[in-house]
N, C-alpha and C positions, 0 to 999 in steps of 0.2 A: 457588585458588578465589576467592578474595577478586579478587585481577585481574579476572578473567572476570567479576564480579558489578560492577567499576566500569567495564569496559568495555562491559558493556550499558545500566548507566546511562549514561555519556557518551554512546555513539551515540543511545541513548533521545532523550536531548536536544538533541543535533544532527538528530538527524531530527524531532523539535519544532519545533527551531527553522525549519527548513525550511518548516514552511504560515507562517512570521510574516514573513518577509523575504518580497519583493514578486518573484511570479512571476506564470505567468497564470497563471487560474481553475483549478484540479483538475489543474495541473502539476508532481507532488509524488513524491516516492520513497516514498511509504506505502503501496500498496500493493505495489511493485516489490520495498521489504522484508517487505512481510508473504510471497511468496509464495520468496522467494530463501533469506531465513533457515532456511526448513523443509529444502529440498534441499541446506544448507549443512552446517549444524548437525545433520538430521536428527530434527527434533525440532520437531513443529508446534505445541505446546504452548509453547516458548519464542519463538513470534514474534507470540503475544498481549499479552502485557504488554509487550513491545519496541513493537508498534505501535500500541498503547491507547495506554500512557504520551505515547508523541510525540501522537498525537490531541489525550488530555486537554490536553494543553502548549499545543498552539494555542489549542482552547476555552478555557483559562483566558486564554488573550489576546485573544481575538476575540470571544470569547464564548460561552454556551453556548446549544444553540437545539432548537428542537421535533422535531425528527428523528433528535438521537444517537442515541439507542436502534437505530435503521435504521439509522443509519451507521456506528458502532460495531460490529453483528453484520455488515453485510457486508464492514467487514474483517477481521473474525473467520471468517469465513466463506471468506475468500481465503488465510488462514493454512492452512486445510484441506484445498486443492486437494492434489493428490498423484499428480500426473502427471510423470511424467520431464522432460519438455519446460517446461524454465522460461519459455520463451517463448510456449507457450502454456499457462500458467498464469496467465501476465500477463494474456494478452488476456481468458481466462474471468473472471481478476479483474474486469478493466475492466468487463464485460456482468455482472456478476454486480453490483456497487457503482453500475452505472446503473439496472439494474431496480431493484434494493433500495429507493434511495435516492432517485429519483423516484416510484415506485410510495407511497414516505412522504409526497412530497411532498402528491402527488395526492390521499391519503388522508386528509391533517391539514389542511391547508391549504385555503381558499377560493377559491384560485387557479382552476379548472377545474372545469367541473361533474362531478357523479359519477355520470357514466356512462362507456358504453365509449368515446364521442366523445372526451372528455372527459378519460379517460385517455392516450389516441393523442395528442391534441394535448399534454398534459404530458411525454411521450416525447416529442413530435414538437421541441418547444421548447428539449428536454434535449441536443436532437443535437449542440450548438456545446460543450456542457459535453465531452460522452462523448469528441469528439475529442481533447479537452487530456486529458484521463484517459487515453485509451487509448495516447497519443504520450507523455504523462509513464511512465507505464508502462513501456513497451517501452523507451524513453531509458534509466533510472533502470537498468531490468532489464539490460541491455548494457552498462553501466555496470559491475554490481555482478556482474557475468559476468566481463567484460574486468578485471576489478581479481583475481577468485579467479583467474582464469584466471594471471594473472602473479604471484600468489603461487604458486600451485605449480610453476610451472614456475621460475621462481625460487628456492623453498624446494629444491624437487628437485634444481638445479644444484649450487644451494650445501652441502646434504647429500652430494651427490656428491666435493666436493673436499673436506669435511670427512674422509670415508672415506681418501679416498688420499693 
C-alpha cells in the first residue's frame, strides 16, 4: 500500500513537472492521464487528485489565475469520461477542456464582448490552442497505451516462464 501511495505521488509530480519544462502551449499529458488512469486502474476517482495535484504543481509555479476553477473541473470532468475507447476519450477530453476553459475565458475576462459574436470569436481565437491540446492528447494517450501495452505483454511472457 504504502508503494502504490509513493508511486502516485512521484508520477503526481512528474506529471507537474511536465506544464513547467518548456513545451508548446496545452502540449501536456494531463489530460491524456486524467482519462488513461481511469481505464487502467479502473477507478475514476483516483485520477483526480493524480491530475489536480500535477495542475496545482504548475500553478504554484506559474502561477495561479482567474479560470482554475474552469480548468480544474474540466479536467475533472475528463477523469469521468467512461468510454471504452481511450482514444476517444481523449479527444472528448480535448472538446470538453476547450468549451470549458474558453467559455471561462469569455465569461471573466474582458477580452470579447458578451455576446454571441463575441463568444465565437473567443472560440474562434482558441482554435491554435485546441490543436496543441487535442495532438498533446492523443501523443501522450499512445504513449501511455503503448507503455501498458508492453507491460502486459511483457508481464504475461515473463509470468509464463516463471510457471514452467
Amino acid at each position: 500500500m504504502v508503494e502504490k501511495i509513493l508511486w502516485i505521488l512521484g508520477f503526481t509530480c512528474l506529471l507537474g513537472l511536465s506544464r513547467i519544462i518548456p513545451h508548446p502551449p496545452n502540449f501536456t499529458p494531463i489530460l491524456a492521464v486524467a482519462v488513461f488512469i481511469p481505464l487502467v486502474l479502473k477507478n475514476n476517482l483516483l485520477a483526480i487528485p493524480v491530475t489536480l495535484g500535477a495542475m496545482l504543481i504548475g500553478d504554484l509555479y506559474w502561477g495561479f489565475h482567474g479560470i482554475m476553477f474552469w480548468t480544474y473541473g474540466a479536467v475533472i470532468l475528463a477523469t469521468q469520461l467512461k468510454f471504452r475507447n481511450v482514444f476517444g476519450n481523449a479527444v472528448l477530453a480535448s472538446i470538453i477542456f476547450f468549451l470549458v476553459t474558453n467559455f471561462a475565458v469569455w465569461t471573466m475576462y474582458d477580452m470579447y464582448p458578451k455576446t454571441l459574436d463575441g463568444l465565437i470569436l473567443c472560440y474562434t481565437m482558441a482554435i491554435p490552442f485546441f490543436q496543441n491540446t487535442l495532438l498533446g492528447t492523443l501523443f501522450y494517450t499512445l504513449v501511455f497505451t503503448s507503455i501498458d501495452l508492453f507491460n502486459k505483454m511483457f508481464l504475461s511472457t515473463y509470468l509464463k516462464r516463471l510457471r514452467t
